[in-house]
C-alpha positions as CSV (number, residue, x, y, z in Angstrom):
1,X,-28.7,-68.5,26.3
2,X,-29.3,-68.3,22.6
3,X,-32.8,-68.6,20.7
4,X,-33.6,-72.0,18.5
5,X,-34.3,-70.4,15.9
6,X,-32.0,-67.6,15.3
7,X,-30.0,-69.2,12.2
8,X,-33.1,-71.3,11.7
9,X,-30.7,-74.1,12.4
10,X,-30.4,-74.8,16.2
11,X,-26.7,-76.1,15.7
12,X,-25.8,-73.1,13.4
13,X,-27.1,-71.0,16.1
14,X,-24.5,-72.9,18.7
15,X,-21.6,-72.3,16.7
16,X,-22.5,-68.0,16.3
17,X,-22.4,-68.4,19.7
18,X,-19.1,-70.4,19.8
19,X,-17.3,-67.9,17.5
20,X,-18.4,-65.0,19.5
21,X,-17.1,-66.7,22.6
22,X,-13.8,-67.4,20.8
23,X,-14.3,-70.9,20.4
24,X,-13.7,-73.2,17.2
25,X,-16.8,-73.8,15.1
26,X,-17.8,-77.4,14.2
27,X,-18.7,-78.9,10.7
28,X,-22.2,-79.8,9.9
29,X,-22.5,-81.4,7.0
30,X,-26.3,-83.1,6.9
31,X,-28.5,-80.1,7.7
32,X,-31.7,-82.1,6.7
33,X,-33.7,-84.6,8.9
34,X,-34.6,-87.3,5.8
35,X,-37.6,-89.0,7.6
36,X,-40.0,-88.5,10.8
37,X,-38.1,-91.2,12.4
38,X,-34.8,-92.6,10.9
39,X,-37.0,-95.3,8.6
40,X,-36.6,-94.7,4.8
């Protein structure tokens, strides 16, 4: 179980956990939701 919020990125957070666990991390490249809902 990891926290949200611990690398104030949820899917930063995921791969912390994956490198602990000896796993591969994964690329994130757009860390920024643009809009509410998709719509420019």
């Amino acid at each position: 179980m990891a926290n949200n919020r611990y690398e104030g990125f949820g899917p930063a957070t995921a791969n912390k956990l994956r490198l602990l666990l000896g796993m591969e991390e994964l690329s994130f490249t757009d860390k920024r939701q643009k809009t509410l809902f998709g719509k420019p």
